[in-house]
N, C-alpha and C positions, 0 to 999 in steps of 0.2 A: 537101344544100345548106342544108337548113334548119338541120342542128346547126351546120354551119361560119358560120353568122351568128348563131347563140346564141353561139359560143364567144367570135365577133369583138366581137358588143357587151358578152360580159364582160368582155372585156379591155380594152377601149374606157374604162366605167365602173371598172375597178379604176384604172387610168391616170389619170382623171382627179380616182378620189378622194385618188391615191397626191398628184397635181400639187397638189390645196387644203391636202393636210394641209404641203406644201415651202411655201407660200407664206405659212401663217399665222405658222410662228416665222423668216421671213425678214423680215415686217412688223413683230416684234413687235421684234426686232434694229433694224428702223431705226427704231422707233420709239424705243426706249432711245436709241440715237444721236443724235437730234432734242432728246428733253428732256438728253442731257449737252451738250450744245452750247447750248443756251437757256441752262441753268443756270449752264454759265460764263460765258457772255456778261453773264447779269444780274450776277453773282460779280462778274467784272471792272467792270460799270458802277458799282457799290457802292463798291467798292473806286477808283477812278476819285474819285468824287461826292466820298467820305468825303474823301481828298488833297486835293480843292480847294475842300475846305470848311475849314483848314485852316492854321494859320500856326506857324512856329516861328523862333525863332534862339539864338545861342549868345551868354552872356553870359560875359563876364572880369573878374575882379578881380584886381591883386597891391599889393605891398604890402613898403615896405625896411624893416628890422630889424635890431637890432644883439646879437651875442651877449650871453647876460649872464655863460659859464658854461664856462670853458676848464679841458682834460685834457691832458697833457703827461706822455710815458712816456720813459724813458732807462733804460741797464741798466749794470754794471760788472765785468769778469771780470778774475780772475787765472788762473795757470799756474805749478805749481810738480810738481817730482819728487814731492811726497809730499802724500797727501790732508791731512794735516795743515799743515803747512806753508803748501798754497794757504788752507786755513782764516782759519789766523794771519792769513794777506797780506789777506784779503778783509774780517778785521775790522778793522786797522787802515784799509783804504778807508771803510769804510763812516763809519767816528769824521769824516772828510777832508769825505765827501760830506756828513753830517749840518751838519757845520760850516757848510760854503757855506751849503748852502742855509735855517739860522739866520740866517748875514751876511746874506739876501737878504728876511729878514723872512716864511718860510715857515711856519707854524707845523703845530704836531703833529697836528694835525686835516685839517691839508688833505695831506699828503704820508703814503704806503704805502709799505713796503718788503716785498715777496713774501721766500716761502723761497730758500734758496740754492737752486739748480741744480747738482747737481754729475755731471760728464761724465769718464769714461777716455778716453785718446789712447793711438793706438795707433800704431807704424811696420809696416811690413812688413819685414819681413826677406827680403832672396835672397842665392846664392850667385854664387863669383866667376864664374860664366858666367853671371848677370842667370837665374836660373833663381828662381820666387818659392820659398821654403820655409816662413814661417809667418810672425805677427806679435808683437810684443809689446810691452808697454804702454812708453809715452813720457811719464808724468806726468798730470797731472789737472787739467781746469780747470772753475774755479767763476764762477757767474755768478748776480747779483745784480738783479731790478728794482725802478726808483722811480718812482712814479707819482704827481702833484701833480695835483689838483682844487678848482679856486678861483673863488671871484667875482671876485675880482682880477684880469683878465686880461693889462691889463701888466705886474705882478709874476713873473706867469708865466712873460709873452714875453720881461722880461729873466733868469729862469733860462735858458728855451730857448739865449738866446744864448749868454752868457757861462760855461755848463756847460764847455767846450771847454776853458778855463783851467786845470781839471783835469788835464788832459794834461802841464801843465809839470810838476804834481807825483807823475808817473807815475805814475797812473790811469785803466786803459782803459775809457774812458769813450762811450758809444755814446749819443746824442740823437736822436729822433726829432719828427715834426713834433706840433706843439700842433691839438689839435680843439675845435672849437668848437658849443657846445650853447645854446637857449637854452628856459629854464624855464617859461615859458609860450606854449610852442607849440602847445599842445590848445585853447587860448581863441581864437589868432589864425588858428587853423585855421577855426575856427567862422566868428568873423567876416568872416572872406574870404571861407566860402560862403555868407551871408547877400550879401554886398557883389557876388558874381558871380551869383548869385538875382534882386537886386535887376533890378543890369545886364540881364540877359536879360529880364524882363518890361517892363521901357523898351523896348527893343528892338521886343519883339515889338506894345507900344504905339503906337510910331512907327510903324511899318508899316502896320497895321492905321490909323491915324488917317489916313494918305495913301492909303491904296488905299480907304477911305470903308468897313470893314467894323468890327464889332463882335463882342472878345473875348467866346467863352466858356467855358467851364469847361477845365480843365488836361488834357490828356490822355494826355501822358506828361513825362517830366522824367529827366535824366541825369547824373549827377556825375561829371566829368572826375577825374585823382589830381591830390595837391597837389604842386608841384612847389618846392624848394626850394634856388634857384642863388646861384652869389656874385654882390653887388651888379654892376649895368653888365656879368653875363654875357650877355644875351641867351639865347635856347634852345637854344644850343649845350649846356648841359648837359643837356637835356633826358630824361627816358625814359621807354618804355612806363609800367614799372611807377611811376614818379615819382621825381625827385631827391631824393635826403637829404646837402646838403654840409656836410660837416663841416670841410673845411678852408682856409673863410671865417669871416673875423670879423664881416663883415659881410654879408647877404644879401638874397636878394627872395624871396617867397615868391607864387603864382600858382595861381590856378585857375579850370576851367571849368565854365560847369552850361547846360546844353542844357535851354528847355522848348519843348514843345506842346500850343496850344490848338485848341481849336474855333471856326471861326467861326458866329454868329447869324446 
């Protein structure tokens, strides 16, 4: 009897030392849990405090401007049985085109004439059951581009138009539309985000002077793209990456700049 109560209170004592050693990394488990729950609670009230301590808004500036600086491309092709022949044909065009556009007061510096272009044409050939059997050549056509770059821009706009006249003298004559650039656009870019800079810290002035709080130091800042649409488009042209319209003569140009301060 006596060993069956030695055996019982070892087992008693192992049991109970086995129960202290579960209970200390069960404590020490909530204990971790305890301080990760403080820690983001403090996390969060920091982050809470910092926000409404805190003002921001978004300024705008734009701004209408007129091109200074138009590109106008048009091309001329002939079509002849023989690569020579279209040759010939394309140089007498080209004597035609130079013409005009001297009549039009174009001069040598502002107008380009690329290399010819010269392409084979081909037919197919089939047999009399419409069966295909091979192709072969149909003559050659050549093609010509002119390209004008001027500060003149209605000089331009009246080649654009009256290029077409051309035609009565049988030259195929292709015009495209005129684009428009203007030369100091890196300055007015600048100035715009000075002028939407400005705007935003008025902004954020006003606010802060009615809610009775006092800016301080800048805390973040963000620059919108510049966007550049034709005048009285509204943001309809609008995009992610920012508008670049080239085929306005006239435009508006527009940007945003986002700041955040602190308040005292």
């Amino acid at each position: 009897m006596s060993e069956m109560r030695i055996e019982q209170n070892t087992d008693n004592r192992i049991k109970n030392e086995n129960a202290k050693r579960g209970i200390i990394p069960t404590m020490i488990i909530g204990i971790c849990i305890v301080l990760s729950a403080v820690s983001l609670a403090v996390g969060l009230f920091m982050f809470r405090s910092n926000r409404e301590h805190a003002i921001a808004a978004t300024g705008s500036a734009s701004v209408d401007f007129t091109s200074d600086l138009v590109k106008w491309t048009g091309s001329f092709s002939v079509e002849s049985p023989s690569s020579r022949e279209a040759y010939a044909q394309i140089q007498r065009d080209l004597v035609i085109v130079k013409k005009f556009l001297a009549e039009n007061e174009v001069t040598d510096d502002e107008v380009q004439f690329s290399a010819v272009r010269i392409s084979e044409k081909t037919r197919n050939i089939y047999d009399e059951n419409g069966k295909y059997i091979n192709e072969e050549s149909d003559g050659y056509r050549l093609t010509q581009n002119v390209q004008i770059t001027s500060e003149d821009i209605d000089k331009v706009e009246k080649v654009q138009r009256e290029i077409s006249t051309l035609l009565e003298q049988g030259i195929e004559i292709n015009s495209y539309n005129c684009e428009y650039f203007y030369t100091g656009i890196n300055d007015l870019k600048l100035d715009l985000i000075q002028a939407a800079t400005e705007n935003a810290r008025d902004r954020v002035a006003i606010i802060a002077g009615v809610s009775g709080a006092n800016i301080g130091r800048l805390k973040n800042s963000s620059l919108g793209v510049v966007q550049i649409t034709a005048i009285n488009s509204g943001t309809s042209e609008y995009s992610y990456d920012g508008c670049n319209n080239t085929s306005s003569r006239d435009k508006t140009a527009s940007v945003t700049v986002k700041l955040e301060y602190d308040l005292k």
